[in-house]
TORVEX-567247 format. One record per residue: chain; z, y, x of N, C-alpha, C in turn; residue in one letter. Coordinates in Angstrom, 2 decimals, decimal comma. Layout:
# TORVEX-567247
+-------+---------+---------+---------+---------+----------+---------+---------+---------+---------+------+
: chain :    n.up : n.north :  n.east :   ca.up : ca.north : ca.east :    c.up : c.north :  c.east : resn :
+-------+---------+---------+---------+---------+----------+---------+---------+---------+---------+------+
:     A :       Z :       Y :       X :       Z :        Y :       X :       Z :       Y :       X :    A :
...
+-------+---------+---------+---------+---------+----------+---------+---------+---------+---------+------+
***
This chain:
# TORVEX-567247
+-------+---------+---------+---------+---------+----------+---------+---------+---------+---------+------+
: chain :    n.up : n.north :  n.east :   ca.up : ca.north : ca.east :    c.up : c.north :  c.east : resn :
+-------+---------+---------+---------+---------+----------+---------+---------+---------+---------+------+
:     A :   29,08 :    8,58 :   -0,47 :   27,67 :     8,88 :   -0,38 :   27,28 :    9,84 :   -1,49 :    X :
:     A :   26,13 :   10,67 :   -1,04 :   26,15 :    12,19 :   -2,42 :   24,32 :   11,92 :   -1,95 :    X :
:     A :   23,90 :   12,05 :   -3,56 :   22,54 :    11,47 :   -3,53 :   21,57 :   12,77 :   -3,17 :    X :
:     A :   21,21 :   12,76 :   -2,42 :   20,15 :    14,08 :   -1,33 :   18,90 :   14,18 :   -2,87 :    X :
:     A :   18,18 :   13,34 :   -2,76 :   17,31 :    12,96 :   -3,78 :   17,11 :   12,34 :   -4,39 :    X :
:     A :   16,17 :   12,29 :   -5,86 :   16,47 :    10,63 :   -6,35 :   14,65 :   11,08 :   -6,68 :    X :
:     A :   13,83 :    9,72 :   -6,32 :   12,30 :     9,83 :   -6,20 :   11,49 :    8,57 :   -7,48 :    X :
:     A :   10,97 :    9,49 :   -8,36 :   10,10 :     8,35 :   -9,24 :    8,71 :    9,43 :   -9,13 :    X :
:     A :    8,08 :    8,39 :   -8,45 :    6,28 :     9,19 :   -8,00 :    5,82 :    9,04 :   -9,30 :    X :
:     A :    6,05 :    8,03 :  -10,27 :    5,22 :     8,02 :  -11,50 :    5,35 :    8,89 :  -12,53 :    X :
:     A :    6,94 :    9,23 :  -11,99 :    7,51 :    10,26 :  -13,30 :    7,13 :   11,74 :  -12,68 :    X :
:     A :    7,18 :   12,10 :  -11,58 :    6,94 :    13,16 :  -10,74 :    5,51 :   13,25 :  -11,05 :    X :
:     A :    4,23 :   12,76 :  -11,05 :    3,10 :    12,84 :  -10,82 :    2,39 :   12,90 :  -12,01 :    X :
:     A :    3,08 :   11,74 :  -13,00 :    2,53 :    11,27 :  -13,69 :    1,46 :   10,06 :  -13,89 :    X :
:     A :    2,21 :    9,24 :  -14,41 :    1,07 :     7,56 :  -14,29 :   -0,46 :    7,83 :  -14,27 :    X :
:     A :   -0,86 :    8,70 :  -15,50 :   -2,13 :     9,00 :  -15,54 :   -2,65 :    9,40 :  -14,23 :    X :
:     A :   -2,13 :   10,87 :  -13,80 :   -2,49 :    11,91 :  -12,94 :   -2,70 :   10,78 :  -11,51 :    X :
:     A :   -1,74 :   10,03 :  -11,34 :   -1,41 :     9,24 :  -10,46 :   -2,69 :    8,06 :  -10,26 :    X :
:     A :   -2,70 :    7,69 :  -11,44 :   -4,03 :     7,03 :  -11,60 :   -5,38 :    7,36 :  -11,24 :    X :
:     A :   -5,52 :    8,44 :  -11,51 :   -6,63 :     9,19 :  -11,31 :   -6,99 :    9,53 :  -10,24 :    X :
:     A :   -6,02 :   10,02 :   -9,54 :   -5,51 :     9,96 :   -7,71 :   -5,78 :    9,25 :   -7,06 :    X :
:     A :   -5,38 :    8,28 :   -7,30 :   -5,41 :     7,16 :   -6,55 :   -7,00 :    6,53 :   -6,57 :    X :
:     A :   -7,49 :    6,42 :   -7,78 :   -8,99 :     6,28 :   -7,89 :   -9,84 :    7,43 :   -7,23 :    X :
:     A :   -9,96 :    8,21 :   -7,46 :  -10,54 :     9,46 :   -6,91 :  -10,76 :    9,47 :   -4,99 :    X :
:     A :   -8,99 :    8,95 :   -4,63 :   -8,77 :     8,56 :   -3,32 :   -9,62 :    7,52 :   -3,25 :    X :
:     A :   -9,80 :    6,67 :   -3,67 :  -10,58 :     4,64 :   -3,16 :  -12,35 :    5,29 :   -3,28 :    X :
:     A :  -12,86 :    6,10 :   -4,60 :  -14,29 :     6,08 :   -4,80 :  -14,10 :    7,06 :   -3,41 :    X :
:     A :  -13,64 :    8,10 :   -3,48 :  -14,32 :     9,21 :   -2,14 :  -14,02 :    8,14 :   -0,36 :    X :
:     A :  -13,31 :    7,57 :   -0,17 :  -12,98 :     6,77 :    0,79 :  -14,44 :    5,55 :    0,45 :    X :
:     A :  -14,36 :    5,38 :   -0,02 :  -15,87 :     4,48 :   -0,15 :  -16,98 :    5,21 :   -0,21 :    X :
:     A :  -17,33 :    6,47 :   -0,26 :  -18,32 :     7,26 :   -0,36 :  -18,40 :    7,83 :    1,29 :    X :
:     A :  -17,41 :    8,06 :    1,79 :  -17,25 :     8,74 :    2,62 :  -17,44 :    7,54 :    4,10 :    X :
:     A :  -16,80 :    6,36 :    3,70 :  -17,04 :     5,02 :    4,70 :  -18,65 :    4,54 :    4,42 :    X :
:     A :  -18,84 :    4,43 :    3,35 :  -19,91 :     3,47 :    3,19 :  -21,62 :    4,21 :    3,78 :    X :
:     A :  -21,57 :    5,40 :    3,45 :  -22,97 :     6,10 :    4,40 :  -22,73 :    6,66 :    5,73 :    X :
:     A :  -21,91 :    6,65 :    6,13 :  -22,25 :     6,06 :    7,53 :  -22,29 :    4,92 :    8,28 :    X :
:     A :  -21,67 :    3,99 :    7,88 :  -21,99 :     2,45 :    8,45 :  -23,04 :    2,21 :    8,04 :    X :
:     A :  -23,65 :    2,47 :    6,56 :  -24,81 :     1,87 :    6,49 :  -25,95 :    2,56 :    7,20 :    X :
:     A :  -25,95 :    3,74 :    7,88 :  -26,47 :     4,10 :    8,73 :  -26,58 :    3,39 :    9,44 :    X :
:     A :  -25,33 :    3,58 :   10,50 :  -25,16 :     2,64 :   11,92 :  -25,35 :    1,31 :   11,97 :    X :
:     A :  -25,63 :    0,68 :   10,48 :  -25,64 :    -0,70 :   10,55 :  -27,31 :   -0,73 :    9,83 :    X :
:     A :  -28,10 :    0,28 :   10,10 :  -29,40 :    -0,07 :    8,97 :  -30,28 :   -1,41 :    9,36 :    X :
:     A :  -29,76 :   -1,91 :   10,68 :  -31,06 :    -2,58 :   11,28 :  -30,02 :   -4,09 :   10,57 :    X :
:     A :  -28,71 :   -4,32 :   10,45 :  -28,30 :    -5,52 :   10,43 :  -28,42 :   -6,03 :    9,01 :    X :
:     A :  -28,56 :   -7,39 :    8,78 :  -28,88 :    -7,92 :    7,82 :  -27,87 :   -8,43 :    6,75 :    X :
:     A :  -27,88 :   -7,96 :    5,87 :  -26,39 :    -8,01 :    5,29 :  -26,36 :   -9,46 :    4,52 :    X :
:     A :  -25,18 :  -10,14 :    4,68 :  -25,10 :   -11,49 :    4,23 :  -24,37 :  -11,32 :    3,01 :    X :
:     A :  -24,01 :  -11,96 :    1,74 :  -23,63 :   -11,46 :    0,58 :  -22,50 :  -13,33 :    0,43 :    X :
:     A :  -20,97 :  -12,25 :    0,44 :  -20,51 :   -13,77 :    0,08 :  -20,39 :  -14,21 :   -1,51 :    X :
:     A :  -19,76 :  -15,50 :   -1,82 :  -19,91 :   -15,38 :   -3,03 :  -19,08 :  -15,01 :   -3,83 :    X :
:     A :  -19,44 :  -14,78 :   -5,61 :  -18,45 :   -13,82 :   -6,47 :  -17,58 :  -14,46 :   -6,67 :    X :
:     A :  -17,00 :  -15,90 :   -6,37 :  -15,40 :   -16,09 :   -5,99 :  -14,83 :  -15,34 :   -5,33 :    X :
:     A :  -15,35 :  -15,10 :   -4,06 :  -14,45 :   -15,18 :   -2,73 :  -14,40 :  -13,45 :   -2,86 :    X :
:     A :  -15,24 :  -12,89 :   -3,22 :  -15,06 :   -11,06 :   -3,93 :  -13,82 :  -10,74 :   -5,00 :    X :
:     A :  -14,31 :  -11,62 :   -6,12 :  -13,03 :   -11,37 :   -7,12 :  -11,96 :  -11,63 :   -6,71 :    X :
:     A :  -11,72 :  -13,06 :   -5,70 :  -10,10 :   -13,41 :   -5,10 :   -9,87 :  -12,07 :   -4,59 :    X :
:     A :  -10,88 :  -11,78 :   -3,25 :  -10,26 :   -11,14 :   -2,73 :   -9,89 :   -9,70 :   -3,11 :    X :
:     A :  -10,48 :   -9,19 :   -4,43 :   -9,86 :    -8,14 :   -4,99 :   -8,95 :   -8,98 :   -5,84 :    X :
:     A :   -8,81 :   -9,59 :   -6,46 :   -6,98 :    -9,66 :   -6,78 :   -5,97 :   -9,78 :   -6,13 :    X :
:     A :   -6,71 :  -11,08 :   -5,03 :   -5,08 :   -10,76 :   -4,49 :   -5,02 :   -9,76 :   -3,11 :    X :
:     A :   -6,34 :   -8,58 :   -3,30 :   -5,35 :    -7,37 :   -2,15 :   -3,97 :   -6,40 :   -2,81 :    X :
:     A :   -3,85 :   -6,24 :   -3,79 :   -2,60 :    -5,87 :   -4,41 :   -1,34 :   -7,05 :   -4,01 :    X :
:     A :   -1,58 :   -8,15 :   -4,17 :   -1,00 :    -8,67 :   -3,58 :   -0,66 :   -9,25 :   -2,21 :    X :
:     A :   -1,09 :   -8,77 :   -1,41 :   -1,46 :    -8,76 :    0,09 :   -0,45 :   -7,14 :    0,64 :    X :
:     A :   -1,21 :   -6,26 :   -0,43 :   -0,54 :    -4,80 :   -0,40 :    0,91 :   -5,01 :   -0,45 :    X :
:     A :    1,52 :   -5,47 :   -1,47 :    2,91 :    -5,55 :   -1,99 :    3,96 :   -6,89 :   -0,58 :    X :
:     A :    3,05 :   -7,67 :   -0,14 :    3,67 :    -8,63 :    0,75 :    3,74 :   -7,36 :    1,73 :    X :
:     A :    2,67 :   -6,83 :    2,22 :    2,71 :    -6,09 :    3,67 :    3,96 :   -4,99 :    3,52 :    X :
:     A :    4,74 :   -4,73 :    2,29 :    5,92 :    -4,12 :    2,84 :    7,14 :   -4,89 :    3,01 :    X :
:     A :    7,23 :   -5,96 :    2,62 :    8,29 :    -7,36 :    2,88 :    7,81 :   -7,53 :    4,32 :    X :
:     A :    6,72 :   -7,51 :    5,06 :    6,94 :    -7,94 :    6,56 :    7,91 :   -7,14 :    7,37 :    X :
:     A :    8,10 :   -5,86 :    7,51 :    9,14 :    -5,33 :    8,38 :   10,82 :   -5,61 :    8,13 :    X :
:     A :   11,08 :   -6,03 :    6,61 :   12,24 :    -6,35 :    6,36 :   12,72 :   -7,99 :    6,57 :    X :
:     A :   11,80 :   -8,82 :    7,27 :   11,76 :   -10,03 :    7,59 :   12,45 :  -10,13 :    9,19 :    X :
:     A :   12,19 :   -8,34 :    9,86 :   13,25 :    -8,41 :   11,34 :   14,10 :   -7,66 :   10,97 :    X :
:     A :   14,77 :   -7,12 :    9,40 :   16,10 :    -6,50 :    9,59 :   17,02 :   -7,73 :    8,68 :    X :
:     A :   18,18 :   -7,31 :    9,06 :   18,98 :    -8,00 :    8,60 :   19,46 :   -8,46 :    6,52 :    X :
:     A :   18,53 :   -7,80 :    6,05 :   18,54 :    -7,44 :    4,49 :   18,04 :   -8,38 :    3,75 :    X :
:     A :   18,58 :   -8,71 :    2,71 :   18,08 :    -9,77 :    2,01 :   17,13 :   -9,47 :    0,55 :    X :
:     A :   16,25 :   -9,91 :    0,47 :   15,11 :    -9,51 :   -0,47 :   15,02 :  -10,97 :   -1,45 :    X :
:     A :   14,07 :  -10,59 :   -2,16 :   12,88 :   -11,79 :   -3,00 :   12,27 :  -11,46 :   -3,85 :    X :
:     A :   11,37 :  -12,04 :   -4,07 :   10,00 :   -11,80 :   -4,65 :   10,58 :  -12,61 :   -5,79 :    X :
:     A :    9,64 :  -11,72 :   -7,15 :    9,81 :   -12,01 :   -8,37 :    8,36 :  -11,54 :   -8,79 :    X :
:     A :    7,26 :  -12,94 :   -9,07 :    6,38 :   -13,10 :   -9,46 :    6,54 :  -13,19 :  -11,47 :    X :
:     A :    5,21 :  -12,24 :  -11,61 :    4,91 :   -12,59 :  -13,05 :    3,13 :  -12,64 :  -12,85 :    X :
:     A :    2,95 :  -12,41 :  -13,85 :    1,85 :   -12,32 :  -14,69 :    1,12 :  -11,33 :  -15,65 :    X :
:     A :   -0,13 :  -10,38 :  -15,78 :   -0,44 :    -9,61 :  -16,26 :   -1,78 :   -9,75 :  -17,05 :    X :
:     A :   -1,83 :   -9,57 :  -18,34 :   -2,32 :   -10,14 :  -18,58 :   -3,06 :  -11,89 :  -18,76 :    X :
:     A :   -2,45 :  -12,88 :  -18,44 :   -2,42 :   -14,01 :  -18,27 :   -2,74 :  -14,47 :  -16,74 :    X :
:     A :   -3,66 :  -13,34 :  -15,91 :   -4,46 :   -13,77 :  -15,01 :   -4,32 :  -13,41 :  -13,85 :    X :
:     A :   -3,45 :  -11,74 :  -13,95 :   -3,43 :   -11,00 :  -12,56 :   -2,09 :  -10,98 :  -12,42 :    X :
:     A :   -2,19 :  -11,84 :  -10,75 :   -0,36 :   -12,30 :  -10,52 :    0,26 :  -10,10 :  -10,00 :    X :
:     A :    1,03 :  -10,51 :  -10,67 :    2,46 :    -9,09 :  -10,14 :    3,25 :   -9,89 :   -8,95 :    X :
:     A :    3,24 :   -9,41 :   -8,27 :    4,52 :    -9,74 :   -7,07 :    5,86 :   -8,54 :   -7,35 :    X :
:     A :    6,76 :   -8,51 :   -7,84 :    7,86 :    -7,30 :   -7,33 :    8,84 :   -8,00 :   -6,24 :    X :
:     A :    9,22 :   -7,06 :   -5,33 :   10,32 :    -7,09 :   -4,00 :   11,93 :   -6,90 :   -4,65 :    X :
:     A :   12,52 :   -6,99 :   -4,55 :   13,92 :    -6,61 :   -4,95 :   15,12 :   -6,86 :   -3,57 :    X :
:     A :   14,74 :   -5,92 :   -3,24 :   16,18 :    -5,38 :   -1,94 :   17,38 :   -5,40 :   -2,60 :    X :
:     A :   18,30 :   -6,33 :   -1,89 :   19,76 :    -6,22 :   -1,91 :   20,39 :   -5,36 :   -1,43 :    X :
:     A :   20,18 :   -4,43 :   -0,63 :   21,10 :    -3,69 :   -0,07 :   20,11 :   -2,29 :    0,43 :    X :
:     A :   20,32 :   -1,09 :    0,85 :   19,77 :     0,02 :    1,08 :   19,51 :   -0,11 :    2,59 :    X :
:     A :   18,11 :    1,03 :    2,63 :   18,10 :     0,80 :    4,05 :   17,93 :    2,02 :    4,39 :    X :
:     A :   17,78 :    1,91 :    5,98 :   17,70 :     3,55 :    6,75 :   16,78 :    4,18 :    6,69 :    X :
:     A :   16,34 :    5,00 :    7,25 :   15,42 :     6,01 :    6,51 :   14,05 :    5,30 :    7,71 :    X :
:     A :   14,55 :    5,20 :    8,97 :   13,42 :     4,26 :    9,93 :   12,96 :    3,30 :    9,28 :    X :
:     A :   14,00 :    2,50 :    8,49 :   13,09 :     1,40 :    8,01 :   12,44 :    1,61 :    7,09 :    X :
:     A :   12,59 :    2,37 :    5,90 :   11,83 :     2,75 :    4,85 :   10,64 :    3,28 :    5,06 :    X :
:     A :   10,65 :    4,28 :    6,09 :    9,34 :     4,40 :    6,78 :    8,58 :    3,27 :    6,99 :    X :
:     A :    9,10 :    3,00 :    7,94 :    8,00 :     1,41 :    8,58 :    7,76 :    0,58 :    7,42 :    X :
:     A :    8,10 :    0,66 :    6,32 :    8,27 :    -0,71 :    5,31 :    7,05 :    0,17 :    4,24 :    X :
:     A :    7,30 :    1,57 :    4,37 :    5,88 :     2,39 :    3,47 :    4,65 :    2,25 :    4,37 :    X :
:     A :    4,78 :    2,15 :    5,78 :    3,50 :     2,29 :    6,37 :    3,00 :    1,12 :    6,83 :    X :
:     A :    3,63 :   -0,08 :    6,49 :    3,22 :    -1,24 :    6,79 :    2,14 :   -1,51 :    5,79 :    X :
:     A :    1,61 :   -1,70 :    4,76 :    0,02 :    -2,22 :    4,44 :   -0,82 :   -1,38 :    4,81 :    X :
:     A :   -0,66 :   -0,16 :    5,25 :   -1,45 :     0,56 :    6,09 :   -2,07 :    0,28 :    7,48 :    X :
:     A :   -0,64 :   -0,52 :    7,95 :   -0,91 :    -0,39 :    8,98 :   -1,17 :   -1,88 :    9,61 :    X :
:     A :   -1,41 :   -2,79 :    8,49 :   -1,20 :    -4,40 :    8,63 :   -2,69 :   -4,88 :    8,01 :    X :
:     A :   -2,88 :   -3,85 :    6,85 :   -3,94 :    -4,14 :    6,08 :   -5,16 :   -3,43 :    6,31 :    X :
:     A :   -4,84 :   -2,01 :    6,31 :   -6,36 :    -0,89 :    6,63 :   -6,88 :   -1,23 :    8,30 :    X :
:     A :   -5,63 :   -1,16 :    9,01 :   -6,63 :    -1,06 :   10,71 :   -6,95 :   -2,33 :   10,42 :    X :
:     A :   -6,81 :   -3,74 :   10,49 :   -7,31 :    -5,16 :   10,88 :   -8,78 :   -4,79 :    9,87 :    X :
:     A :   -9,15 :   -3,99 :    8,74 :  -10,07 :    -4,17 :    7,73 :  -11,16 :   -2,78 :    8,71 :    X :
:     A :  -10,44 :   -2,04 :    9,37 :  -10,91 :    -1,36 :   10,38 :  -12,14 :   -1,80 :   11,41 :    X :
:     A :  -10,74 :   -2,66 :   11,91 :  -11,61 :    -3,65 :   13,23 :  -12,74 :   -4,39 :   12,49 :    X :
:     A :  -12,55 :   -4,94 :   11,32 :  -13,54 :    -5,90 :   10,33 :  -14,61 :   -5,33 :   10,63 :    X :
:     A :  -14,53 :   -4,15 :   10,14 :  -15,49 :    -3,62 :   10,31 :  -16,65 :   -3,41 :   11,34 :    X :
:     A :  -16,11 :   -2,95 :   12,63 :  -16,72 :    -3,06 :   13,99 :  -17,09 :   -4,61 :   14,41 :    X :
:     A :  -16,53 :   -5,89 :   14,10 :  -16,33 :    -6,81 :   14,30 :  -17,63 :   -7,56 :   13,26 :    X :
:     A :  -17,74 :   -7,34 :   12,09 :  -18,67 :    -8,08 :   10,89 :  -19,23 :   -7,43 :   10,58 :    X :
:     A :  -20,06 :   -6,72 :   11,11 :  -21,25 :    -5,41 :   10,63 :  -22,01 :   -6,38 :    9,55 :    X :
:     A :  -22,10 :   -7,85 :    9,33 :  -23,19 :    -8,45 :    8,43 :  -22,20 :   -8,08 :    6,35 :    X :
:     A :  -21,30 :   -7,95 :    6,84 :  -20,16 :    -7,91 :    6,01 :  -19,31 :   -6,93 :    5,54 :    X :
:     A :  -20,50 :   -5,56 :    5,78 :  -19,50 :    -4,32 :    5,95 :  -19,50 :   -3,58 :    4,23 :    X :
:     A :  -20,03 :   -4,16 :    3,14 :  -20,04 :    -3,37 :    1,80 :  -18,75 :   -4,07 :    1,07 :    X :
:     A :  -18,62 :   -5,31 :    1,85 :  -17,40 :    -5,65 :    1,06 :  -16,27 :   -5,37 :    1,58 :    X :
:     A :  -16,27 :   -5,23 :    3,11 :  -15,16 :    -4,95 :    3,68 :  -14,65 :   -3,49 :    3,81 :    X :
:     A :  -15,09 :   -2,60 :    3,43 :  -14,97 :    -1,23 :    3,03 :  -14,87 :   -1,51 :    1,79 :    X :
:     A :  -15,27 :   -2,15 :    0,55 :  -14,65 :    -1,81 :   -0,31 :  -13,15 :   -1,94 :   -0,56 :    X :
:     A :  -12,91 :   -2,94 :    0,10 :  -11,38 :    -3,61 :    0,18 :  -10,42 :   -2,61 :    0,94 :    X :
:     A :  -11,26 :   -2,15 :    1,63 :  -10,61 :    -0,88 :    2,68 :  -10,50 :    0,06 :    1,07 :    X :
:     A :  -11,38 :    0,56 :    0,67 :  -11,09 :     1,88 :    0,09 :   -9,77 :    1,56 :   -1,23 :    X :
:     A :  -10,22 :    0,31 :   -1,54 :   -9,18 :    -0,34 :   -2,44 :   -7,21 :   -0,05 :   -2,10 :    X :
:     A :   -7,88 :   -0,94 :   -1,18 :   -6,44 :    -0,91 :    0,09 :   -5,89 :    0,63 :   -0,28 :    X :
:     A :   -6,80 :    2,17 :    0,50 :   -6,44 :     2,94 :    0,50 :   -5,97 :    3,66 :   -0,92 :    X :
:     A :   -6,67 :    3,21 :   -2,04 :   -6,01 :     3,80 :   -3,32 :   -5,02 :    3,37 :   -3,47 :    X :
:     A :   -4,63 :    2,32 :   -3,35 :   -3,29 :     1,57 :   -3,94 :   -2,03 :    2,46 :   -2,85 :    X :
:     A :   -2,39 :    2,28 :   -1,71 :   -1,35 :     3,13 :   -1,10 :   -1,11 :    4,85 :   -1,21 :    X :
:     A :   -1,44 :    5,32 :   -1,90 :   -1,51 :     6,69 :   -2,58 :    0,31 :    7,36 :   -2,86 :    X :
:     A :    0,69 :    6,21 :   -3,87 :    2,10 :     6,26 :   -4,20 :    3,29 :    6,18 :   -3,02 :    X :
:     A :    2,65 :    5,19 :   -2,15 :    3,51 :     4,75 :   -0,93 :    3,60 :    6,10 :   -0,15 :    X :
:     A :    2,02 :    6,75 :    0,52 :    2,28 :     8,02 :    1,24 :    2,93 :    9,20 :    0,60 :    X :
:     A :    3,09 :    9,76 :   -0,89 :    3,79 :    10,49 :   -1,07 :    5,12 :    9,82 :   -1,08 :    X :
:     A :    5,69 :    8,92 :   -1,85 :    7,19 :     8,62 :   -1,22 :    7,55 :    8,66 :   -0,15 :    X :
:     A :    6,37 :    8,24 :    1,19 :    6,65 :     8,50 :    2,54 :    7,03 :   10,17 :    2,71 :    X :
:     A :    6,32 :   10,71 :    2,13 :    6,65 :    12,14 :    2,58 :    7,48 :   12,60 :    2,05 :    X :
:     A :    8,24 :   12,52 :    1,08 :    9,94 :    12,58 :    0,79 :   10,77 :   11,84 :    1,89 :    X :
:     A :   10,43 :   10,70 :    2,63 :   11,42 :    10,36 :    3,19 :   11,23 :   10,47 :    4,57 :    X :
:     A :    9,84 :   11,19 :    5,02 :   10,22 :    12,20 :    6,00 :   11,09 :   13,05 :    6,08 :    X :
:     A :   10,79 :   13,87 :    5,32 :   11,84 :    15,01 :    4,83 :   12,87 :   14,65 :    4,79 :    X :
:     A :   13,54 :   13,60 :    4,76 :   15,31 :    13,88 :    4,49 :   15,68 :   13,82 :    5,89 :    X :
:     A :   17,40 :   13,87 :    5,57 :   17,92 :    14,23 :    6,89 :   17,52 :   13,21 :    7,18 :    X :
:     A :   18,50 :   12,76 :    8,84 :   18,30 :    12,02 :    9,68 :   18,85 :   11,01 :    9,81 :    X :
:     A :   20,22 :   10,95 :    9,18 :   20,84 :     9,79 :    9,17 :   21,36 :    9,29 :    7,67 :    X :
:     A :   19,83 :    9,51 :    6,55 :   20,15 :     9,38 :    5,31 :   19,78 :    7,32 :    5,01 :    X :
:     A :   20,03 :    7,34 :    4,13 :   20,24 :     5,77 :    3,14 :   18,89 :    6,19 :    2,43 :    X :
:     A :   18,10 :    5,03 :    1,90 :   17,66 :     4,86 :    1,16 :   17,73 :    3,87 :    0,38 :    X :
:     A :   17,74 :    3,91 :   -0,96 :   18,00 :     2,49 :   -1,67 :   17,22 :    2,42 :   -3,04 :    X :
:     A :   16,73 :    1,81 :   -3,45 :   15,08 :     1,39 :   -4,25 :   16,16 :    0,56 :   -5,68 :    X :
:     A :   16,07 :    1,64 :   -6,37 :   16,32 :     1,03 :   -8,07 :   15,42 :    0,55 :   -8,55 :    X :
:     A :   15,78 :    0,73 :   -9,79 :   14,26 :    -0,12 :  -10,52 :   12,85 :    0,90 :  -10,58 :    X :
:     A :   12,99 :    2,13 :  -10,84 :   12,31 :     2,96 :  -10,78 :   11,38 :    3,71 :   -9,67 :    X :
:     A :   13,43 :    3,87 :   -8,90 :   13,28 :     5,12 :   -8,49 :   13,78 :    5,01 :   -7,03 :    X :
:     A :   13,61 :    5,70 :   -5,78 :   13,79 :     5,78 :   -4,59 :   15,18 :    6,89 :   -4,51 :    X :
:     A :   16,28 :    6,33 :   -4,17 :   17,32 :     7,31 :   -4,48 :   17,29 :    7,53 :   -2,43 :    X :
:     A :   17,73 :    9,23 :   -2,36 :   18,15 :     9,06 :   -0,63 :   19,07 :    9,49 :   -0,57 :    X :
:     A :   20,06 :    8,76 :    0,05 :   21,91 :     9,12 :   -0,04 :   21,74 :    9,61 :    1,49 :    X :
:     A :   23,26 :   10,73 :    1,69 :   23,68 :    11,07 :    2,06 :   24,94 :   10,49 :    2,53 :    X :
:     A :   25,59 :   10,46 :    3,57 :   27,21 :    10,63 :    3,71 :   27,65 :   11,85 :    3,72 :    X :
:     A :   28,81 :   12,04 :    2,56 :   29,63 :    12,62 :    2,28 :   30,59 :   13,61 :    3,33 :    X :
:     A :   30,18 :   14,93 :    3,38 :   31,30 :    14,81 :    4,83 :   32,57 :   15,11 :    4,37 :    X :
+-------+---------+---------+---------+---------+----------+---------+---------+---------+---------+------+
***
């Protein structure tokens, strides 16, 4: 195997720059969601849940985020596990740790899964709980910052060939090749 690429978005981008990105992405995605529903929704009466059930649910959508790419590797044959810590005393970390490399199909599907597990169902929320729509767009725009890092690694692993490896170090997204 001869390594095609080797991918660290944080080192490529920069943590800061990356940061900034990614925020920039969540406020304009909330700017951009939130005046028009509240248009379309001016007549409905907005119900306000409480600041538990807000703060949970902004902590654990990072963690919701980080499960939704463990669901597609639950129908391949690969063995994973989760290695929980702690940040700051309070905000749980989930990390994934893949045993073995995968194909470039699955790496796909495994980047576009909280996208596609987490944003459309917060989608439908939307159409579905108009009484409920400032929190559920925020979680949406949330959702969408955090996946920032995921779509540019996705678009490296568009790009490679077709019948490349991918395999997830500690860092870094390496995409192998076979050797001819």
């Amino acid at each position: 195997m001869t390594c095609w690429k080797s991918i660290n978005v944080m080192k490529e981008i920069g943590y800061n720059r990356l940061v900034i990105l990614s925020t920039l992405l969540g406020i304009t995605t909330l700017l951009f969601m939130y005046v028009p529903f509240s248009i379309i929704y001016q007549g409905v009466t907005i119900k306000t849940p409480s600041i538990y059930m807000v703060l949970s649910s902004l902590i654990l959508l990072p963690l919701l985020h980080k499960m939704a790419h463990a669901i597609p590797l639950l129908f391949t044959d690969r063995e994973f596990q989760f290695r929980w810590s702690f940040k700051y005393k309070y905000f749980p970390i989930l990390k994934i740790k893949i045993k073995s490399s995968l194909s470039k199909k699955t790496s796909i599907i495994t980047m576009l899964a909280p996208t596609l597990l987490i944003t459309m169902p917060l989608m439908v929320a939307l159409i579905g709980f108009p009484m409920y729509f400032p929190i559920i767009i925020l979680c949406l725009s949330i959702n969408i910052g955090i996946s920032l890092p995921d779509w540019i690694a996705l678009a490296y692993f568009v790009r490679a060939p077709k019948n490349s490896i991918i395999e997830k170090s500690k860092e870094n997204y390496d995409i192998l090749i076979k050797s001819p």
